[in-house]
Residue, then its C-alpha position, 0 to 999 in steps of 0.5 A: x500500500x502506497x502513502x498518498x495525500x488522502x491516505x493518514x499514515x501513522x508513524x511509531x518510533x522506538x517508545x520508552x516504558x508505557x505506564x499508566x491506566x486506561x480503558x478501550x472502546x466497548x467490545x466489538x463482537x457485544x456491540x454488534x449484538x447489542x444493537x442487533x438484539x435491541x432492534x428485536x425488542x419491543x421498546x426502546x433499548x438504550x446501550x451504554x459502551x457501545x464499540x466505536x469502529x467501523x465495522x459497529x458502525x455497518x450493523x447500525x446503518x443495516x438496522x436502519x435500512x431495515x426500518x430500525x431507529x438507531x440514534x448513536x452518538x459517541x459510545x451510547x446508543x438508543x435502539x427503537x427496537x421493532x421486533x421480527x415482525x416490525x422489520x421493513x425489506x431494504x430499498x437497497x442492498x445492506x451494505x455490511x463494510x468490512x464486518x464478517x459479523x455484520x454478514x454472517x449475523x444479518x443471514x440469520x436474521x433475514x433468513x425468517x423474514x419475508x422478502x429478499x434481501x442483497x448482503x454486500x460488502x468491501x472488497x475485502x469482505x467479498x473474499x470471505x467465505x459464505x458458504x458454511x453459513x448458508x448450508x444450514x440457513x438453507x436447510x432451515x428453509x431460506x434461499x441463499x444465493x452468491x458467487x462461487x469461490x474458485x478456491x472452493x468448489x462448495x464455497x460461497x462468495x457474497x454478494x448474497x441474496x436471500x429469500x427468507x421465511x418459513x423455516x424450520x427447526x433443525x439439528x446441526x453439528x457446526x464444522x467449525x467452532x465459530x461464534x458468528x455461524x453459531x448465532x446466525x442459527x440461533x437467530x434463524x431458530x427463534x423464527x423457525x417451527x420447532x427446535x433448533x439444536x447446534x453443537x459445536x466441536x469447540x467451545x466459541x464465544x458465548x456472547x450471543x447465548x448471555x445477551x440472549x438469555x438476558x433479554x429473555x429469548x428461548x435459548x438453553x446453553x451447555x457448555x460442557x456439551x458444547x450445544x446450544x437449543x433454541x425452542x421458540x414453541x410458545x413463545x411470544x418472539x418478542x425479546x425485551x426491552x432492557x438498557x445494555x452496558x457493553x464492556x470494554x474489548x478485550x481483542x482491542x485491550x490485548x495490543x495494549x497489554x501485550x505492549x505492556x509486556x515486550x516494552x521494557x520498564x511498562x506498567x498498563x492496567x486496562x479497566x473495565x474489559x470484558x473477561x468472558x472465559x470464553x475469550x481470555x485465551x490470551x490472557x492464559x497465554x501471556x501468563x504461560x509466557x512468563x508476563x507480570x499479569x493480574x486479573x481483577x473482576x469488579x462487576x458483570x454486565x448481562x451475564x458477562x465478567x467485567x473487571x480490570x487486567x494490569x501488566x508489568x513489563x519483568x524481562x523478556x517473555x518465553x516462547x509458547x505454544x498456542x494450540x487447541x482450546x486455547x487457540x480458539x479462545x485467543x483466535x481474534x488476539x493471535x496477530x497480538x500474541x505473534x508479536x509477544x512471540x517474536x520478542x520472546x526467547x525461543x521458537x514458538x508454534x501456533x496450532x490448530x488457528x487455520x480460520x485465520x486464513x479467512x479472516x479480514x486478510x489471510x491473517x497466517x500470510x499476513x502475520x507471516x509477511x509482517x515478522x519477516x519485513x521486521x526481519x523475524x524468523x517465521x514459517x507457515x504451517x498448515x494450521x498455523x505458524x512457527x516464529x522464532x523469537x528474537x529475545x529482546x533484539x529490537x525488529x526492523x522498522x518499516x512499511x506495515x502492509x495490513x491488507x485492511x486488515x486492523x488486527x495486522x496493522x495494530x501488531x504492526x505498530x506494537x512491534x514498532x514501539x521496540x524498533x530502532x527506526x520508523x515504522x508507518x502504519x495505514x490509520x484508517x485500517x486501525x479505524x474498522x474497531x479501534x479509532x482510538x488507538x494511537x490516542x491512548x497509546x500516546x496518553x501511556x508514553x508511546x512515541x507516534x505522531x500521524 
């Protein structure tokens, strides 16, 4: 990606210690909920926290196009919730941006209702994967229509076109443990005849069972056997209508933290984040890695854990292995945890993280490509990768290339803050979850200027 006039570089210098307290913009994958279940109540629902990016932004403009009233305005939000029934076919084509939750969630809700409707998105968004999503909204009932993917011969590329209503309950084995795929099925189920089972091979994040559950929909939730029934018999499809606090996001938290503990001489505490079990992989891996971490709960927000999570930079971090479970509870903090691993001691090897390739960019590609321009020894896997540490010796600056992807583009500025010379970082690729970034960054001591 070249530098032009229109383009806002941000420019990371080597940073003394980052020391004080913060708070992060509310959590990304919360507030997409949170506005979308909100428009499913009858009444108003007013949302506090709510996650300030882009891809937030998407759901909110979608919901409108649909004939939501959303008022946002900063971090609060009012949601004139309509129900299933008060939603109005689009005029025109939804379109998603870059959020594969915006997508992935809205097929799970168009798929009851009773018109057509056209999912769009960025060209980066239009790369990615459809196809597990439609397969089981398709035997549900709904059509789905979009163009194939050449890499993938079952595969399905948007834009998509669905035809919804007058499904029906199924049982369905996820292939995948995925958030995303799961809660489109729960939203297709709470407008199907019958019951809706769906186990999952792993354990995703459970946020949309806790919002749900809170809002009083017909959803039962095991974690044990990692099956999630949503029973719609009786009920009145209504959710209610009850204010919603978001808390902070700990995907966006964990560059901070994983700054914290890399940059010599750090203290960070990050308050009121969001500590659902079900997302603290990255936690449990910094810890693993020999990081001066405490964890505090303070407070719970509709069923979710909130607390505060202080780091103290204590020497150079070891290597880990980051594989399984706990792979899949860090998947969307595995850019950041690259970075603790490259400037870590010893060789480190992430496994069993191949949903990264069809993530925002090929994120194994791209976190490859980044370490290496940073001249950090890296190899590609098939599920994953193996990085080299450097044990403390600073990375080579430079261009970071993020492919618009804002998870690379952060762990490229982190990396960054340890290098002997400038590394320049597209602004606007951060902007999609994390706006505020560079600002709280600066406020800890980092040396960027735009």
């Amino acid at each position: 990606m070249t530098e032009s006039a229109a383009q806002e570089i941000l420019r990371v210098g080597r940073s003394p210690s980052l020391r004080g307290v913060c708070s992060v913009p509310g959590d990304k994958s919360i507030s997409h909920r949170a506005l979308l279940f909100g428009a499913l109540c009858r009444g108003a629902v007013e949302i506090r926290g709510l996650g300030l990016g882009g891809d937030n932004a998407s759901t909110a403009a979608a919901l409108r196009a649909l004939g939501v009233e959303v008022q946002v305005s900063g971090s609060t939000a009012r949601v004139e919730g309509r129900g299933f029934s008060g939603l109005r076919q689009a005029q025109a084509e939804l379109d998603c941006g870059n959020s594969g939750t915006t997508m992935r969630l809205f097929c799970g809700l168009l798929a009851g209702r009773p018109f057509a409707t056209t999912l769009t998105g960025d060209p980066s968004l239009s790369r990615r994967p459809m196809g597990r999503v439609a397969k089981p909204l398709r035997l549900m009932g709904a059509r789905i229509e979009g163009h194939s993917d050449p890499q993938r011969p079952e595969g399905l590329l948007p834009p998509l076109v669905i035809a919804g209503g007058n499904l029906r309950g199924i049982d369905y084995a996820l292939p995948v443990a995925s958030a995303q795929l799961k809660s489109a099925l729960v939203l297709a189920g709470l407008q199907a005849s019958g019951k809706t089972c769906i186990e999952e091979p792993g354990l995703s994040r459970d946020h949309t069972e806790r919002m749900l559950r809170f809002l009083g929909a017909p959803i039962h939730a095991d974690p044990v056997t990692r099956r999630v029934v949503v029973d719609p018999t009786g009920w009145t499809g209504e959710l209610i209508a009850s204010a919603v606090e978001v808390p902070g996001d700990l995907s966006s938290a964990a560059f901070l933290l994983v700054a914290a503990a890399v940059v010599p001489g750090s203290d960070v505490t990050v308050e009121r984040v969001g500590l659902n079990p079900t997302r603290t992989g990255v936690l449990d891996a910094l810890q693993a890695m020999g990081a001066n971490l405490e964890v505090f709960q303070t407070s719970e927000a509709m069923g979710e854990p909130v607390g505060r999570v202080r780091v103290r930079w204590a020497g150079p971090l070891r290597a880990a292995r980051i594989a399984g479970d706990l792979a899949l509870r860090s998947i969307d903090e595995i850019p950041a945890l690259a970075v603790a691993c490259a400037l870590a001691e010893g060789r480190s090897e992430f496994a069993d993280v191949g949903e990264l390739r069809v993530k925002e960019s090929d994120r194994i590609a791209s976190i490859a490509r980044e370490l290496a321009r940073a001249g950090i020894e890296v190899e590609q896997t098939s599920t994953g990768f193996w990085v080299q540490g450097t044990g403390g010796r600073p990375p080579k600056g430079g261009r970071v290339s993020p492919d618009r992807d804002h998870r690379i583009a952060m762990a490229g500025a982190v990396l960054g803050l340890l290098s002997d010379e400038e590394t320049t970082v597209p602004s606007e690729d951060i902007a999609t979850s994390f706006p505020t970034f560079a600002e709280i960054l600066r406020t800890l001591g980092a040396d960027l200027k735009s």
